[in-house]
Each structure stands twice: as structure tokens, then as C-alpha cells.
C-alpha positions as CSV (number, residue, x, y, z in Angstrom):
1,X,-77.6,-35.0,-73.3
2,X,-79.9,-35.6,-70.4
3,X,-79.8,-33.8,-67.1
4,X,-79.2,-35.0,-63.8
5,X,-82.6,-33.3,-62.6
6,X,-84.4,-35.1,-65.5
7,X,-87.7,-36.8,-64.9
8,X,-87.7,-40.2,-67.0
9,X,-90.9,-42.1,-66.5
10,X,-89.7,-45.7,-68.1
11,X,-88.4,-47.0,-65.1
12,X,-85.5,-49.0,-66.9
13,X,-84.4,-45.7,-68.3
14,X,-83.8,-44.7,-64.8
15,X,-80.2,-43.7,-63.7
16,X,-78.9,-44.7,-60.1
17,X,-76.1,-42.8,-58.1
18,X,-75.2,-46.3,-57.1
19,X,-76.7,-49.8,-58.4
20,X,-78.2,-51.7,-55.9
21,X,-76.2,-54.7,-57.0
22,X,-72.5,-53.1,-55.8
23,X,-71.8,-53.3,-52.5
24,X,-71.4,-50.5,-50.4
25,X,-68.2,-48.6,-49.2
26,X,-69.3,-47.4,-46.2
27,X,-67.8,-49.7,-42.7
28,X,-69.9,-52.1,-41.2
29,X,-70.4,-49.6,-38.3
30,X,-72.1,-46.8,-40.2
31,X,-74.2,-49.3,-42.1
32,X,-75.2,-51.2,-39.1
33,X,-74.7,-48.9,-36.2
34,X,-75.4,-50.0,-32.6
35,X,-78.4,-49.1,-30.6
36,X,-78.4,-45.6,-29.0
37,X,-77.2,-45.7,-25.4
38,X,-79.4,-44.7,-22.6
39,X,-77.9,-41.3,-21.4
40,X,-78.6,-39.5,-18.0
41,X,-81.1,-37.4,-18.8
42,X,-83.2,-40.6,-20.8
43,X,-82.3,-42.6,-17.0
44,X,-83.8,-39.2,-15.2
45,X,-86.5,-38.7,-17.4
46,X,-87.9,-42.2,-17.4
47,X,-87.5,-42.1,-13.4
48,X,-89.4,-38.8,-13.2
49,X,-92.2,-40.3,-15.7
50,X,-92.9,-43.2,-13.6
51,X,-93.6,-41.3,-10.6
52,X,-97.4,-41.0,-9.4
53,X,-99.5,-38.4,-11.5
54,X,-96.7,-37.6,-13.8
55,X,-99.1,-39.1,-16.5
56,X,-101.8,-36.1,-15.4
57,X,-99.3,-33.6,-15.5
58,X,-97.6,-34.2,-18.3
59,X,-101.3,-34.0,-20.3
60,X,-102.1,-31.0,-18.6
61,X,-99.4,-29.2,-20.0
62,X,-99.9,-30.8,-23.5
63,X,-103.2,-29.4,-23.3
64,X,-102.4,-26.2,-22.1
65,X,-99.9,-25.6,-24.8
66,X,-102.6,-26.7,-27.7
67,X,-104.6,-23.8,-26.3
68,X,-104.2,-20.6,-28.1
69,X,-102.9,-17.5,-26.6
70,X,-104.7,-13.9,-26.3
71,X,-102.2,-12.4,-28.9
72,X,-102.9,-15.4,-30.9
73,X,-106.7,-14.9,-30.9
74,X,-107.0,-11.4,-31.1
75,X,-103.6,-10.2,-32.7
76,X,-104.5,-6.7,-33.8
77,X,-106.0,-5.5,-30.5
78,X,-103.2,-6.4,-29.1
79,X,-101.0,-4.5,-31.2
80,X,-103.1,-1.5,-30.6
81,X,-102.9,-2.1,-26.6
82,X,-99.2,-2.8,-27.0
83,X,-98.7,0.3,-29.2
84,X,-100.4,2.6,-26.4
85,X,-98.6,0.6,-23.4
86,X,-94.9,1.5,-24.6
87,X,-96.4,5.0,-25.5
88,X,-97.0,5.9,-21.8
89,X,-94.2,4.1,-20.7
90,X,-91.7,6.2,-23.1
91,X,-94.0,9.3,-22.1
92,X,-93.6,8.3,-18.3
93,X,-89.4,7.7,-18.8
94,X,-89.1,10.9,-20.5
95,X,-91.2,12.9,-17.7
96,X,-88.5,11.6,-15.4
97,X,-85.9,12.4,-16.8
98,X,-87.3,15.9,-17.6
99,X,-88.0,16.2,-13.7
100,X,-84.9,15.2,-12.6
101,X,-83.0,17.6,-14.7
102,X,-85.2,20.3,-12.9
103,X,-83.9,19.3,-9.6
104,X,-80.4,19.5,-10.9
């Protein structure tokens, strides 16, 4: 008995979930669904897009996001530096605490 999963390679030996000769069940609005509606945000965002040198901008950040960051380029230094970083700062935190307790 052949599988569901099984890979036939006569296509006439093919099964289908549903012949393309039967109609379909589905309503005539999920087959055929009208266009999407333009929202507030689309109206605000296309008014925001024609204004003067949003075209610049809107590159400049594109670009600016292609470019890599520092812990992209150099991740294991700056896991070393990170490491060291919340070190001191636990050391300084614990110093506090330790010389507030003396004042006590």
C-alpha cells in the first residue's frame, strides 16, 4: 500500500488531495478576496514618504543597518571586554555594599 509521503515519478501515477476538475468548496470571498484596504498607518506612511529627502533618509538607514556592528566583527574581544566590564562592576557593587555596612 503506498504512503501518502511517497514520491511517484510517472506523473499520471500522481495522487491529488483534490482534482483540479471538481470545483471548489470554499465561498466566492475566500477564493476571490477583495483588495487590502489602505489603513492609517499605509495613509501616514505614504504621506511621510513623499515628503522632501525622505528618499535620502530612508537609504541612509538601509545602509547603516547593512553595516556590521563591533560585536559582529570582532565577537570574542568583545566577550573578553564584556567579561572584565561586569567583573568590576560586580566588584564595584559589592565594595559598596561592604562600605555601607561599615557605616552601619
Amino acid at each position: 500500500m503506498p504512503d501518502t509521503q511517497d514520491r511517484r515519478t510517472d506523473p499520471a501515477d500522481r495522487r491529488w488531495l483534490r482534482a483540479p476538475q471538481q470545483p471548489s468548496v470554499l465561498p466566492d470571498w475566500m477564493r476571490d478576496p477583495p483588495p487590502p484596504r489602505r489603513t492609517l498607518g499605509d495613509r501616514i506612511a505614504g504621506a511621510v514618504g513623499s515628503l522632501p529627502g525622505a528618499r535620502r533618509l530612508r537609504e541612509r538607514r538601509w545602509a547603516r543597518e547593512q553595516r556590521q556592528k563591533l560585536y559582529q566583527r570582532y565577537p570574542n574581544t568583545v566577550k573578553v571586554v564584556a567579561f572584565f566590564l561586569c567583573w568590576a562592576v560586580a566588584l564595584l557593587l559589592v565594595l559598596t555594599v561592604y562600605g555601607l555596612m561599615q557605616l552601619a
